[in-house]
C-alpha positions in Angstrom: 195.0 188.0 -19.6 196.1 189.9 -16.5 199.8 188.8 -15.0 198.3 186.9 -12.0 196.4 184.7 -14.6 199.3 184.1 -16.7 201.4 182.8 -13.9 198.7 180.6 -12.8 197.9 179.4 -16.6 201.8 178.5 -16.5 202.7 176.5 -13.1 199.3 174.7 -14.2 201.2 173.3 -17.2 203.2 171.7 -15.0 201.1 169.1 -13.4 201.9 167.8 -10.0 203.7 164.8 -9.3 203.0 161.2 -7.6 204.4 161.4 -4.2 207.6 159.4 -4.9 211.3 160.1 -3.0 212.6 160.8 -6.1 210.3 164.1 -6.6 210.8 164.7 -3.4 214.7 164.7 -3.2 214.7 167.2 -5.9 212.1 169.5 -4.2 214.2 168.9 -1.0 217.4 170.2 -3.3 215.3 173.1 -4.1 213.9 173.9 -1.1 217.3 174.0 0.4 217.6 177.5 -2.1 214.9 179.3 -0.9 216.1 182.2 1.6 213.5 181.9 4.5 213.9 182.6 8.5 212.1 179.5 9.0 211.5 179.5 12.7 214.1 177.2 15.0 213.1 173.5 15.6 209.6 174.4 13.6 207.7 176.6 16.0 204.7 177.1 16.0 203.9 175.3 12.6 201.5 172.5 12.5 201.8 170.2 9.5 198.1 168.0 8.7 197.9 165.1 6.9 195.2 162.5 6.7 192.8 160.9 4.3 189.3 163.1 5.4 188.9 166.7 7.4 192.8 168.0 7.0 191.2 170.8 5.5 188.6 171.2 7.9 191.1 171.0 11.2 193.3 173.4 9.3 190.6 175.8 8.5 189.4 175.5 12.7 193.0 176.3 13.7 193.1 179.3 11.9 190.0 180.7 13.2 190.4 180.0 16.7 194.1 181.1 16.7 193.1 184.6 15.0 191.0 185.5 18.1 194.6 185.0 19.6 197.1 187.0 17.4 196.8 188.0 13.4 200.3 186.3 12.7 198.8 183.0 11.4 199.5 181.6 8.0 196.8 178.7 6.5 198.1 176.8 3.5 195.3 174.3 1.9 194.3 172.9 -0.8 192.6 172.8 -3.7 191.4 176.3 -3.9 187.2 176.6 -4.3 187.4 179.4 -6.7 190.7 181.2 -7.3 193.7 179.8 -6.1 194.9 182.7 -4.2 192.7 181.1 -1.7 195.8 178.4 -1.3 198.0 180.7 1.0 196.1 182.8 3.4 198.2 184.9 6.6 197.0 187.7 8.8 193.7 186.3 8.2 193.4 187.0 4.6 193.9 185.0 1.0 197.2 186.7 -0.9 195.8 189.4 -3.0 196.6 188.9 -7.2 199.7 191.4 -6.7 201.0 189.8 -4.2 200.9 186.3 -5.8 202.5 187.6 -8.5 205.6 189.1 -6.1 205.7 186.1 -4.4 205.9 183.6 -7.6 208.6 186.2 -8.9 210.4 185.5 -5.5 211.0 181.9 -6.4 211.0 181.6 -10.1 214.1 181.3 -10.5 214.0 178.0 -8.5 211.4 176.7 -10.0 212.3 177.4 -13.9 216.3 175.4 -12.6 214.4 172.8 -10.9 211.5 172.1 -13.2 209.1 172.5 -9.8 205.2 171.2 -10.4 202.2 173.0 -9.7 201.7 171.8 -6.0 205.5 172.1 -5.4 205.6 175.8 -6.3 203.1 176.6 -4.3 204.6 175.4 -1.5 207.9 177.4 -2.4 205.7 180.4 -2.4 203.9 179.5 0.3 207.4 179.3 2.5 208.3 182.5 1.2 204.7 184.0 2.2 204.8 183.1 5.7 208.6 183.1 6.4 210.5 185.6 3.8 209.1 188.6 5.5 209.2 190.3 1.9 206.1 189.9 0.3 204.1 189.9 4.1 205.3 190.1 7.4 206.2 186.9 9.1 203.8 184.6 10.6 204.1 182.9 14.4 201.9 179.8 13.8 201.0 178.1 10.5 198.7 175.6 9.5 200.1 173.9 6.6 197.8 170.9 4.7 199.5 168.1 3.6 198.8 167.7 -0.5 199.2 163.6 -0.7 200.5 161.0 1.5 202.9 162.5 3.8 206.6 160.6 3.7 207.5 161.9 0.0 204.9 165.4 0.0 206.8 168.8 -0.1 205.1 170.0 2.8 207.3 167.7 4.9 210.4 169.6 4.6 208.7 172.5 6.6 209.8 172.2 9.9 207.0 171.5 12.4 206.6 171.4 16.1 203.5 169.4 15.9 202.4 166.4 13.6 198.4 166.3 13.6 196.9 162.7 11.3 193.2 163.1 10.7 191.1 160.3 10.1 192.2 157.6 7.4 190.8 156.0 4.5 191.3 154.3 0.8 192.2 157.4 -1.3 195.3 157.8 -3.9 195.6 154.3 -4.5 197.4 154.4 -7.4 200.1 156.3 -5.5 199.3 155.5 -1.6 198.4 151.6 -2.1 195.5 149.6 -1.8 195.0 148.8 1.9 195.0 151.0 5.1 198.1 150.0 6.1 199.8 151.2 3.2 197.8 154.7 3.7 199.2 155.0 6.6 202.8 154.6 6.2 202.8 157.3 3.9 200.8 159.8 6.5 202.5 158.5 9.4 205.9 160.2 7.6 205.0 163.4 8.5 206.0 162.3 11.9 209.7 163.4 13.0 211.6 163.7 16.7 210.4 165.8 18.9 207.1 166.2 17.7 203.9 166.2 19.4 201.6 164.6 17.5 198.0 164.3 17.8 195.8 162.0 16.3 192.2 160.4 15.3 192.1 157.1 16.7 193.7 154.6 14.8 192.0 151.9 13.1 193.2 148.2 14.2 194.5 147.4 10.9 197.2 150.1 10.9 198.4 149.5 14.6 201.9 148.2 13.0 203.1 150.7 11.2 202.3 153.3 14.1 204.0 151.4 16.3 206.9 150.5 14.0 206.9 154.8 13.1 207.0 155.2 16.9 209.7 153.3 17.5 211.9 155.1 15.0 211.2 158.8 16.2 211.0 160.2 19.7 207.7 162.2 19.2 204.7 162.3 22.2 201.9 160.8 20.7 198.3 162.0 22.4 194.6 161.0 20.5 191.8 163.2 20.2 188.9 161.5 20.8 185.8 162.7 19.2 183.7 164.7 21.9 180.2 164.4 22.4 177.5 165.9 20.8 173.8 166.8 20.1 172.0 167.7 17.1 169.3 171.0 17.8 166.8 171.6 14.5 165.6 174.7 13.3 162.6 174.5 11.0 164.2 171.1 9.2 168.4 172.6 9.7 170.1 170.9 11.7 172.9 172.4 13.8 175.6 170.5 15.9 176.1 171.0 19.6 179.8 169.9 20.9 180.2 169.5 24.9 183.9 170.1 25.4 185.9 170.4 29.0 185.9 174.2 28.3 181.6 174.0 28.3 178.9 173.3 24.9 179.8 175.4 21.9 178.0 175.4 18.6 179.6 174.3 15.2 179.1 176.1 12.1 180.4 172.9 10.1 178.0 170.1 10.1 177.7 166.4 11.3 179.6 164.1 13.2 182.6 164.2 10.6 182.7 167.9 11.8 182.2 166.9 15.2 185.3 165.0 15.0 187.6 167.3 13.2 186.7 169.9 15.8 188.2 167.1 18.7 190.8 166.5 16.6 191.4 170.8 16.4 190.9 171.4 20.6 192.7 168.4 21.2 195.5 170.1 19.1 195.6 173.3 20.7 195.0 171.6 23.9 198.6 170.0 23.9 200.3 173.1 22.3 199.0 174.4 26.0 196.1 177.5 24.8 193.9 178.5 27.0 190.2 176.9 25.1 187.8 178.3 27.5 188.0 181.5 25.4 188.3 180.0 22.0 185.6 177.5 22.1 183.1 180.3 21.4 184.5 180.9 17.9 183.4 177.6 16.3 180.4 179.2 15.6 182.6 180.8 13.3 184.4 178.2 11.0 183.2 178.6 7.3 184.9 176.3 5.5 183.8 176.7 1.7 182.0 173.3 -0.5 181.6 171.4 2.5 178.0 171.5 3.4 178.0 174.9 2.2 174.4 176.2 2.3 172.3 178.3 0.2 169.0 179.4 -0.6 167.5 180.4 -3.9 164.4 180.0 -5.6 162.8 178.9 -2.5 165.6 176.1 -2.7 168.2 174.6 -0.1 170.9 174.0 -2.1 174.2 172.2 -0.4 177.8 172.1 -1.9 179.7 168.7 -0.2 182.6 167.8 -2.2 182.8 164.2 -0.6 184.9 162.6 -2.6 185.9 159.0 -1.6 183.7 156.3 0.3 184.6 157.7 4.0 183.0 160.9 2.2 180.1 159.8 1.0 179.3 157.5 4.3 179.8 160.4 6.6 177.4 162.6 3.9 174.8 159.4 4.3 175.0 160.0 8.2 174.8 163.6 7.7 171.6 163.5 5.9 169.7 161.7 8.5 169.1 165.1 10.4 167.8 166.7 7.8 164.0 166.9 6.7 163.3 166.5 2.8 161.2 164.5 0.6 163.8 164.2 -2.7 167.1 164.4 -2.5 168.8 165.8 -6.0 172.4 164.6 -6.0 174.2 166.3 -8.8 177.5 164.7 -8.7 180.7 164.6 -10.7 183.5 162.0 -9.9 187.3 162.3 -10.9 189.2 160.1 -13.4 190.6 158.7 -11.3 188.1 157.5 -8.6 186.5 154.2 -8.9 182.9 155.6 -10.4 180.6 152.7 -9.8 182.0 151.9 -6.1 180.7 155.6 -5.4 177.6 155.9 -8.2 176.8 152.9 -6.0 177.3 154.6 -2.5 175.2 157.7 -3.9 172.0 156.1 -5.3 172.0 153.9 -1.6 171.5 157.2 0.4 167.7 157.3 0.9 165.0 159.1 -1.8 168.2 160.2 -4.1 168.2 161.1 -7.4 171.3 161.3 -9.3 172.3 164.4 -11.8 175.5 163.5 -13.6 177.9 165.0 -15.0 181.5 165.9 -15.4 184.5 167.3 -13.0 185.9 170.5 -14.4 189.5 169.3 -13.5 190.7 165.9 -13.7 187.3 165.2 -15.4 186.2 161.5 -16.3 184.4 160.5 -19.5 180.9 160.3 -20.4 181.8 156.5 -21.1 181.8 155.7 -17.9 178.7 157.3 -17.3 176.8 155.0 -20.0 175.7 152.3 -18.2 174.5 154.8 -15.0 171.9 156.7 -17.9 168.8 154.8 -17.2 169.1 155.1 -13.3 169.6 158.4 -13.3 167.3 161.0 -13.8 170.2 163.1 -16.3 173.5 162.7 -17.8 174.6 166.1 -18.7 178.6 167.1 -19.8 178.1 170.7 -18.4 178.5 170.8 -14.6 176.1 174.4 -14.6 173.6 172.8 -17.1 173.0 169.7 -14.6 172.9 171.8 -11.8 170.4 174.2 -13.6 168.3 170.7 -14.4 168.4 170.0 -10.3 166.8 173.4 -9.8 164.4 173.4 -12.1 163.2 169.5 -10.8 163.4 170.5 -7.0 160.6 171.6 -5.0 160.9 173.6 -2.0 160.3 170.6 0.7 163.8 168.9 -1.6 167.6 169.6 -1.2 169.8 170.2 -4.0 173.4 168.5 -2.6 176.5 169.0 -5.3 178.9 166.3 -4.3 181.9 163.9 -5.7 184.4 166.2 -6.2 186.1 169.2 -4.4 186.4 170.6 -8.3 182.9 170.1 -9.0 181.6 172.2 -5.8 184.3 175.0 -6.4 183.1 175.2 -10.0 179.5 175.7 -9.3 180.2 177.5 -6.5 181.6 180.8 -8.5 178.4 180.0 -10.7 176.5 180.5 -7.9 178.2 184.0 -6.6 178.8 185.0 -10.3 174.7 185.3 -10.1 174.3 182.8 -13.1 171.7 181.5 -11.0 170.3 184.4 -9.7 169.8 185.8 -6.3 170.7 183.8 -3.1 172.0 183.9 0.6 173.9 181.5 2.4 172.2 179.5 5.4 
């Protein structure tokens, strides 16, 4: 086991913790050790949070931004397939040496403060774009909220701008059971002087915005989705957005992409860029397991880790553009996800077959997979095994869509360029 893996093997053991003030306040202690020129009045850092497309806005802001300057940090998560994908600057994931300086950098703060998994990431992440010892310092970040917002470590990054993505019921054992709860926790990402940019708001949550904007001074501004066409290529469907700055082509797909990318010009529209010179780079945004294409065997094949209802409705949506006659779902859902509601929600979307099986992280149990055996067309424990079973049913006029879990897609997915499955190319 190399050094890289070892450290990774150990801040795994450590598993992350509910977002709760009392985790927080003793991340907040150690934050306060870390030696980092963090820039005055948070500069240039943008700090996401939101139910669905955090990740995708994030990963939009990096690309366009590159075209403007190489200083940009991008902190997400989870990672797809090594999680040196997590903390990205200069346009490039952190290399296995350098995640091992930068974990050295801040040990000694996580060993005295007992810091989780997520949290010391984060630490290293801050000392990434900021200590200036294991890269150079970044100008603007993108920095992904992990859960929740009011009690997440990410929140003690300064930020110039606040940016709340589209809402929904996820993390209800830690975020609550209604909207309005959500909400709370994302909207305490907010603090004075922000600018904060939005989705629009759903009805239900209207009082805690208002109630949050009455406690800071921040300038509030919504991104309304843009419009937007659908061309098709031989069954492929691609996504035309008409912005103020002319029509530009998405590489992400659907209207859930459509309105991440208004959420992401709207962003960089009230930070004051220039988009008529940006908007060109969309075409650009690869953003790995969601609607990732490839082809093999004479086989579309589609990673989508959709992973809550909002996920699976916008997938439903998504679908109607494209051409099939079968649609092989090969899904895996986390322990702690409500697996009927979304078993449900997958066998409604039109001519879908269902190929279960388990997440590779935060995995349920085959119990609860028992009553789902007759209406499905395979139960099977092994995620490549069930995917394997997919591909061998599907015929070239099919898709083959891996979905329910981030985990699940980023497993498969280093199947897939590991070769197990043999040759392919991405669409």
């Amino acid at each position: 086991m190399s050094l890289y893996e070892e450290i990774v093997s150990r801040i795994e053991r450590v598993r992350d913790l509910p977002a709760r003030k009392e985790s927080f306040e003793n991340f907040a202690k150690a934050f306060r050790e870390l030696e980092v020129s963090l820039p005055e009045q948070g500069r240039g850092i943008i700090l996401i949070a939101g139910t669905n497309g955090k990740g995708s806005v994030a990963k939009t802001l990096e690309t366009l931004l590159l075209t403007v300057d190489p200083a940009v940090g991008l902190y997400t998560s989870p990672h797809m397939m090594r999680t040196t994908e997590r903390i990205r600057s200069w346009g490039n994931d952190l290399s296995d040496d350098e995640f091992v300086e930068a974990f050295r950098l801040v040990e000694p703060i996580v060993t005295e403060f007992c810091l989780s998994h997520f949290e010391s990431l984060t630490l290293m992440m801050a000392e990434v774009f900021f200590g200036g010892r294991v890269r150079q310092h970044v100008k603007r970040a993108m920095i992904e909220v992990g859960v929740g917002g009011k009690w997440d470590p990410t929140r003690l990054i300064p930020h110039e701008a606040s940016v709340i993505t589209a809402l929904g019921l996820d993390h209800r054992d830690i975020l609550g059971g209604d909207l309005a709860s959500v909400a709370e926790h994302k909207l305490g990402i907010v603090e004075s002087g922000n600018l904060v940019i939005h989705s629009p708001f759903p009805a239900e949550v209207m009082s805690k915005v208002e109630a949050r904007q009455r406690e800071v001074d921040a300038t509030w501004h919504e991104a309304q989705p843009l419009r937007s066409r659908v061309e098709k290529n031989h069954g492929a469907p691609s996504w035309m957005i008409e912005t103020p700055w002319g029509e530009a082509r998405l590489a992400l797909q659907g209207q859930r992409a459509v309105e991440n990318t208004s959420t992401a010009l709207r962003t960089l529209q009230v930070l004051g860029y220039d988009l008529s010179s940006l908007i060109s780079s969309l075409q650009n945004v690869r953003w790995p397991c969601r609607m990732e294409g490839f082809f093999f065997r004479e086989k579309r094949v589609y990673l989508s880790g959709d992973h809550n209802p909002q996920g699976i409705a916008s997938l439903r949506e998504l679908l109607q553009e494209f051409e099939y006659e079968r649609l092989l779902l090969v899904i895996g859902v986390g322990k702690n996800k409500d697996v009927d509601v979304m078993l449900s929600d997958f066998s409604s979307i039109s001519r879908a077959e269902l190929y279960l099986t388990l997440t590779p992280f935060r995995s349920g149990s085959l119990a609860s997979l028992e009553k789902w055996r007759d209406r499905a067309a395979s139960v099977e424990p092994d995620a490549a095994h069930a995917f394997e079973n997919a591909l061998e049913a599907a015929g070239p006029k099919d898709l083959v869509i891996v979905s329910g879990s981030l985990y699940l897609a980023g497993e498969l997915r280093r199947h897939i360029f590991a070769g197990r499955f043999g040759d392919f190319r991405l669409l």
